[in-house]
C-alpha positions as CSV (number, residue, x, y, z in Angstrom):
1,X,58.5,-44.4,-48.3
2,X,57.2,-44.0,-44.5
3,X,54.4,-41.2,-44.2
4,X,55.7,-39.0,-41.1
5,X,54.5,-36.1,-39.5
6,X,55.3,-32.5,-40.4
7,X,53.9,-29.2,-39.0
8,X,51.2,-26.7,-40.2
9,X,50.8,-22.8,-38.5
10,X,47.6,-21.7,-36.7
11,X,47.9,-18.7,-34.1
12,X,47.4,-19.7,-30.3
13,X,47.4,-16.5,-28.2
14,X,50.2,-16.4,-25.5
15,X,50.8,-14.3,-22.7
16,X,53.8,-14.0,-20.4
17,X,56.7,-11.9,-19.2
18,X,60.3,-13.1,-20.2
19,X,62.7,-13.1,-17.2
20,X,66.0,-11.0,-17.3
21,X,66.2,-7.6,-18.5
22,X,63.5,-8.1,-21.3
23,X,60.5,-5.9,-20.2
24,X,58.0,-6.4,-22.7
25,X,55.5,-9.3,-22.9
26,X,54.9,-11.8,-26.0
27,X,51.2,-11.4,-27.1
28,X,51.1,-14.1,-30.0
29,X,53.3,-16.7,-31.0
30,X,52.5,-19.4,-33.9
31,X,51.2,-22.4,-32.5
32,X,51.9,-26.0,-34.1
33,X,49.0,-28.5,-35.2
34,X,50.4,-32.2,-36.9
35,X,49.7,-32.7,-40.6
36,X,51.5,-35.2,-42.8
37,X,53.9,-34.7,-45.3
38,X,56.7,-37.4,-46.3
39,X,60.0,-37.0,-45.0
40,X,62.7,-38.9,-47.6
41,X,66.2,-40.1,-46.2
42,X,69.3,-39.2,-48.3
43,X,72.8,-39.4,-48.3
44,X,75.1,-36.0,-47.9
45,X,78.5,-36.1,-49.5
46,X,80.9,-34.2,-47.4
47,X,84.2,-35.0,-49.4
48,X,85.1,-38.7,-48.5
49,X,82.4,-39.0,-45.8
50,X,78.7,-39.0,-46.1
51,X,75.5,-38.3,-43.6
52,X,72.1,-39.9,-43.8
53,X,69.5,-37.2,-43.5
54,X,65.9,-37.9,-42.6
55,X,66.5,-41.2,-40.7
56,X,66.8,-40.0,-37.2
57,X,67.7,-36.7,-35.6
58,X,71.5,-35.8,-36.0
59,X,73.4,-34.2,-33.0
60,X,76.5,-32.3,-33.8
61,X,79.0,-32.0,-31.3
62,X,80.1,-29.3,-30.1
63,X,84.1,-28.9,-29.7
64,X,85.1,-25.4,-28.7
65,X,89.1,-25.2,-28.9
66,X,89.0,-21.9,-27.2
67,X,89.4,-19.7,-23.8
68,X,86.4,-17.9,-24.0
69,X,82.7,-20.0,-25.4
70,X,80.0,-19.1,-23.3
71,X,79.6,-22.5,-21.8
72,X,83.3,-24.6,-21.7
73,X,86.0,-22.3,-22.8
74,X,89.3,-23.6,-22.0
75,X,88.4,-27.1,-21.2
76,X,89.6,-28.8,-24.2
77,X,92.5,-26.1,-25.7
78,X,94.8,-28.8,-25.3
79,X,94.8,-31.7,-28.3
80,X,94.5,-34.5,-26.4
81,X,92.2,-33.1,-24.2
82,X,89.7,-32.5,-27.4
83,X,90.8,-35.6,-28.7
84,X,89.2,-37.2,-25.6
85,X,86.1,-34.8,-25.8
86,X,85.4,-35.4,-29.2
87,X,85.8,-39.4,-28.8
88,X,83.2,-39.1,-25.7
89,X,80.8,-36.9,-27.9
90,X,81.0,-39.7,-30.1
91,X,80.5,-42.3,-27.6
92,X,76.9,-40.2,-26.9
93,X,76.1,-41.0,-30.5
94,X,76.9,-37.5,-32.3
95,X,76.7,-38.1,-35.9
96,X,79.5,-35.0,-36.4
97,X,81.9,-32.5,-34.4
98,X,81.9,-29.3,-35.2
99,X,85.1,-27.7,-34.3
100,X,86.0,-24.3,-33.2
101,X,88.8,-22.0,-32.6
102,X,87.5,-18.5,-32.7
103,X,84.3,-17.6,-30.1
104,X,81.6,-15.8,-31.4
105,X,80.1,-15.2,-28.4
106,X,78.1,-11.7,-27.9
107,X,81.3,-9.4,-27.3
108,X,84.3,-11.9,-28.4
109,X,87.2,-10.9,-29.6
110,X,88.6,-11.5,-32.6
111,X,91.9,-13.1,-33.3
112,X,94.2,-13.6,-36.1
113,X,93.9,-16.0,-38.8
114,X,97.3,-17.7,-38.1
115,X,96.3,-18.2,-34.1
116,X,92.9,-19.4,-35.2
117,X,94.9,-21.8,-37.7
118,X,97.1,-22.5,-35.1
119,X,94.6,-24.2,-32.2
120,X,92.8,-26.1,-34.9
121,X,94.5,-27.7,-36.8
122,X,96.6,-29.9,-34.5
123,X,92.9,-30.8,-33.2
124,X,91.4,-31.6,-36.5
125,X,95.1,-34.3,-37.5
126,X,93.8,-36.1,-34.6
127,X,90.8,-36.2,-35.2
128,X,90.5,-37.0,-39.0
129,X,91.1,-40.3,-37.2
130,X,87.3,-40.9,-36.7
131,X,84.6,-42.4,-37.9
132,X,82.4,-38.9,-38.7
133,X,82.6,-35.8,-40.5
134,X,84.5,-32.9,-39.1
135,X,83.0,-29.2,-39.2
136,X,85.6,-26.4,-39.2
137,X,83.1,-23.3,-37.3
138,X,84.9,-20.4,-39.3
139,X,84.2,-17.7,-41.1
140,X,87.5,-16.8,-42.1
141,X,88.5,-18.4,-46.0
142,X,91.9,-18.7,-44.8
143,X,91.4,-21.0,-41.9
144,X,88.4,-23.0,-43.9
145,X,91.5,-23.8,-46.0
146,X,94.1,-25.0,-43.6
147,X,91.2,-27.1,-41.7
148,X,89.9,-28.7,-44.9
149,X,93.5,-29.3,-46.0
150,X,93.9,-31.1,-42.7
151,X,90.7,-33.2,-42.6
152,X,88.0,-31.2,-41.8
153,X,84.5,-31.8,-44.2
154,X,82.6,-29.1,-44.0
155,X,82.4,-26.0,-43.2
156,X,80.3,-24.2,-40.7
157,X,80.4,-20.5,-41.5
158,X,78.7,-17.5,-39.6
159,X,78.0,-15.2,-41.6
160,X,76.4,-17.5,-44.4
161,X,79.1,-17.4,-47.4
162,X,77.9,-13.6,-47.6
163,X,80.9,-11.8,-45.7
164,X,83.8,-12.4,-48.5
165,X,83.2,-14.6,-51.7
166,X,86.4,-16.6,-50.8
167,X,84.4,-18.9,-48.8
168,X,82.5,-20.1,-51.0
169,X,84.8,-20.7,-53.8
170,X,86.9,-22.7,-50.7
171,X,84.4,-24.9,-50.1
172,X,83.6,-25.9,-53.8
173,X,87.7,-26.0,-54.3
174,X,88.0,-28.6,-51.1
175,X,84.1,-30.8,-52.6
176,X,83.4,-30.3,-49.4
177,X,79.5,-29.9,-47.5
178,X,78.6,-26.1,-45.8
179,X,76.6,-25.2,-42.7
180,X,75.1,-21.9,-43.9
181,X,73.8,-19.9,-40.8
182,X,71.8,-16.8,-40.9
183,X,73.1,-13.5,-39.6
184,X,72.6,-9.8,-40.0
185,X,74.0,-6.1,-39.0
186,X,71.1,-5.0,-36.5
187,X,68.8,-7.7,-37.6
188,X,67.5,-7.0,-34.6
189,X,66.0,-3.3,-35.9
190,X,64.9,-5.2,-39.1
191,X,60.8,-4.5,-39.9
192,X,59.1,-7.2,-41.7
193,X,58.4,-10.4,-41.1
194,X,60.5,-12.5,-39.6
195,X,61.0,-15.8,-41.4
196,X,60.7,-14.5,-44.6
197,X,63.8,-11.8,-43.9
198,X,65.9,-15.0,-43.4
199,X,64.7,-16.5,-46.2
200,X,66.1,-13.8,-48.5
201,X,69.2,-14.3,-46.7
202,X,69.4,-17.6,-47.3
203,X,68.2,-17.1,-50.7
204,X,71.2,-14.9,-51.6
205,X,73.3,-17.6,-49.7
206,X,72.1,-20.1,-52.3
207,X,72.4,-18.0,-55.2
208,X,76.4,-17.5,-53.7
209,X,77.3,-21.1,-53.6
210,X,75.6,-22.0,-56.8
211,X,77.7,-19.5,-58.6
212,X,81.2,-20.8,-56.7
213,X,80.0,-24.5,-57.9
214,X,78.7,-25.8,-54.7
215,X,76.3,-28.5,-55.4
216,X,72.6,-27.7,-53.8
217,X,72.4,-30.9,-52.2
218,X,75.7,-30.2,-50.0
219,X,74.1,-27.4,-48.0
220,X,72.6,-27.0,-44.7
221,X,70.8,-24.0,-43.4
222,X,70.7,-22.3,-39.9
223,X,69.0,-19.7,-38.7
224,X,71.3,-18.5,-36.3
225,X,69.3,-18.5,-32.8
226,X,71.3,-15.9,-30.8
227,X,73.2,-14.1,-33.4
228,X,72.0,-10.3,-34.2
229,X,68.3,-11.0,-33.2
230,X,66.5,-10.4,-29.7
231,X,64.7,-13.1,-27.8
232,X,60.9,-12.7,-29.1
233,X,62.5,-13.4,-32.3
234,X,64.7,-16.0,-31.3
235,X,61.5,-17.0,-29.8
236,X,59.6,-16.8,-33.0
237,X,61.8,-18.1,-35.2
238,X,62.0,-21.5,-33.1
239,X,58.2,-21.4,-33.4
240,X,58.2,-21.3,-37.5
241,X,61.1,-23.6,-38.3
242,X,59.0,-25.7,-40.2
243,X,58.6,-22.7,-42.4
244,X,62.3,-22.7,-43.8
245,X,61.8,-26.5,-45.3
246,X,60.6,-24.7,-48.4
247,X,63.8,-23.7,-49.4
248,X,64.4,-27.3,-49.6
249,X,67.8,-27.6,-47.5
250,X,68.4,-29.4,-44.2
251,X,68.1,-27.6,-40.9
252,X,70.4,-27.5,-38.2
253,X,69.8,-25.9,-34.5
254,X,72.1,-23.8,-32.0
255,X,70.4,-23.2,-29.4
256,X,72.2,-25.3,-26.8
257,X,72.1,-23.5,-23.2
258,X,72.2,-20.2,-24.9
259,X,70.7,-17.3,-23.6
260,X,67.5,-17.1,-25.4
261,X,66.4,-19.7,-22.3
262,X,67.9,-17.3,-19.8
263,X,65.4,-15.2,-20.9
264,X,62.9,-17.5,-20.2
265,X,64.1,-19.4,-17.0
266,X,66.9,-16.5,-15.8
267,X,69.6,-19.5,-15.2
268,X,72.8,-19.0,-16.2
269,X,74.5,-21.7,-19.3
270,X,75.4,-24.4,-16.7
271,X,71.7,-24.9,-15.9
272,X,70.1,-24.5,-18.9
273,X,70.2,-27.9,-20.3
274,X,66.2,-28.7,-19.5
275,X,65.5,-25.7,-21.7
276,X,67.7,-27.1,-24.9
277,X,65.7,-30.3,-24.3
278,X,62.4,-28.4,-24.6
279,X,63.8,-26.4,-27.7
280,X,65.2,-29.8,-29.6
281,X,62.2,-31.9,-28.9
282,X,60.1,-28.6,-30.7
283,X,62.1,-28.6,-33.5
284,X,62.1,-32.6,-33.9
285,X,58.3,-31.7,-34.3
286,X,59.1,-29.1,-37.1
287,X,61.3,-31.6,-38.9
288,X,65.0,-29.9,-38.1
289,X,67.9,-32.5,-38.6
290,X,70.5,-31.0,-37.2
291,X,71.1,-30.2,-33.6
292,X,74.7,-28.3,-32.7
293,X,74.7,-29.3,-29.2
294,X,76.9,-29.7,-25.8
295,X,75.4,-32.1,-24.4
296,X,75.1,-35.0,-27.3
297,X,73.4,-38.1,-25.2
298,X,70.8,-36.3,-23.5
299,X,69.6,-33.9,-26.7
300,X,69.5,-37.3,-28.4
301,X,67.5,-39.2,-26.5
302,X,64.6,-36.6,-26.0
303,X,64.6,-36.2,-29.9
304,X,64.5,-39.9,-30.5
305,X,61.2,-39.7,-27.9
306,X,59.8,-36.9,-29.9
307,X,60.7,-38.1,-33.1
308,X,58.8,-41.1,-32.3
309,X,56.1,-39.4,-31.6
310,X,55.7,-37.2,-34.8
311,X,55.5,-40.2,-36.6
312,X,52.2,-41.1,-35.4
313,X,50.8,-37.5,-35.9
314,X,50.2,-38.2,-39.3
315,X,46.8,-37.5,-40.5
């Protein structure tokens, strides 16, 4: 076993105004020192497929089958035009593609099951066809179903297994993997700290998918960056990632070009890829394994660099 480099928490005083409409400065943030602690590779089963964890940094494609994502609605509705996305993700190195047919942008609108059945699963017959896992992004039980039944190998859901019970028992039904992310009714209103608020969220996520019979090892946690929280706690929560190893599930990351760096750099999504750099090469520090990106060869080749680097900041 190789000895790698983890994280440990001191406080380093910061001071600085966030750009955009957000008026109020952040006074402290945690502040990451190198300490070791062993990271140990294993394999994921997600149904006939399986993932090695802990190697290297995994980048997850991101294929949005719909009109209206932040970044690239509309580019790929067509299948063969997210056939062809998805094999050039692939090309970039993404170890999985994440696909999705209902935006849950700040503001989207939602559509019906059958519509949201109806622009993925064409995509996902194609693209069952390649070498890596597929992620249906759903949070519906009903379309979780139809992707599974057509390919898919996990499933990425929103709202954490916790807005109907259905999902969960789907996902043990189909032995397939789950991308658990964290999100909250005005979360953003929430007192208390922080990190541990999620972690009871993700605690009753667990407790969830161990009652529908979904083994522990086949879950991956996310704390939702962007959903129901406001930038210093995006902010913060990017800071204490490390923190959420305890629960003992792999991390995955969506942060890519959303706006928690317009607050920062006030750039709009198609100029905010040095800021997911900066944000994936942090979290590569913190230990994350996942990365739910756009941009697949870039993200991976600053978290190889920083992966790299952690390794010699053992101590």
């Amino acid at each position: 076993m190789e000895a790698r480099g983890f994280v440990r928490w001191g406080t380093i005083l910061l001071g600085f105004r966030l750009a955009g409409s957000l008026a109020e400065d952040i006074r402290a943030l945690p502040f990451m020192t190198p300490t070791s602690q062993p990271t140990v590779s294993r394999l994921m089963k997600c149904r006939d497929r399986q993932i090695l964890i802990g190697d290297e940094p995994l980048m997850v494609g991101i294929l949005n089958i719909t009109p209206d994502s932040f970044f690239d609605g509309g580019k790929f509705a067509a299948p063969e035009m997210a056939l062809r996305q998805a094999e050039r993700l692939l090309a970039e190195g993404a170890a999985m593609i994440d696909v999705g047919g209902q935006s849950t942008r700040p503001g989207h609108q939602e559509i019906s099951e059958g519509e949201e059945i109806a622009r993925v699963v064409p995509v996902i017959e194609l693209l069952s066809r390649l070498p890596v896992p597929l992620s249906i992004d759903t949070y519906k039980p009903a379309v979780a179903r139809a992707a599974l039944a057509a390919g898919a190998h996990l499933v990425n859901d929103v709202h954490g297994l916790q807005r109907t019970p259905e999902m969960a028992l789907v996902v043990a039904e189909f032995d397939s993997a789950v991308i658990v992310m964290h999100q909250e009714a005005e979360f953003e209103k929430k007192a208390g700290d922080t990190i541990e608020s999620i972690r009871a969220f993700f605690q009753r996520s667990l407790e969830i998918a161990t009652r529908a019979g979904i083994p522990a090892d086949r879950i991956i946690l996310d704390p939702g960056i962007g959903f129901t929280k406001t930038s210093p706690q995006n902010l913060e929560i990017l800071a204490r990632l490390g923190e959420l190893r305890s629960l003992g599930c792999p991390l995955l990351l969506g942060a890519s070009r959303k706006s928690v760096i317009s607050h920062v750099l006030a750039l709009p999504p198609e100029d905010r890829l040095e800021g997911t750099l900066a944000i994936t090469a942090l979290a590569v520090w913190q230990g994350v394994e996942f990365f739910r990106v756009h941009d697949v060869r870039d993200n991976l080749r600053a978290a190889k660099v920083a992966r790299a680097i952690r390794r010699f900041s053992a101590v």
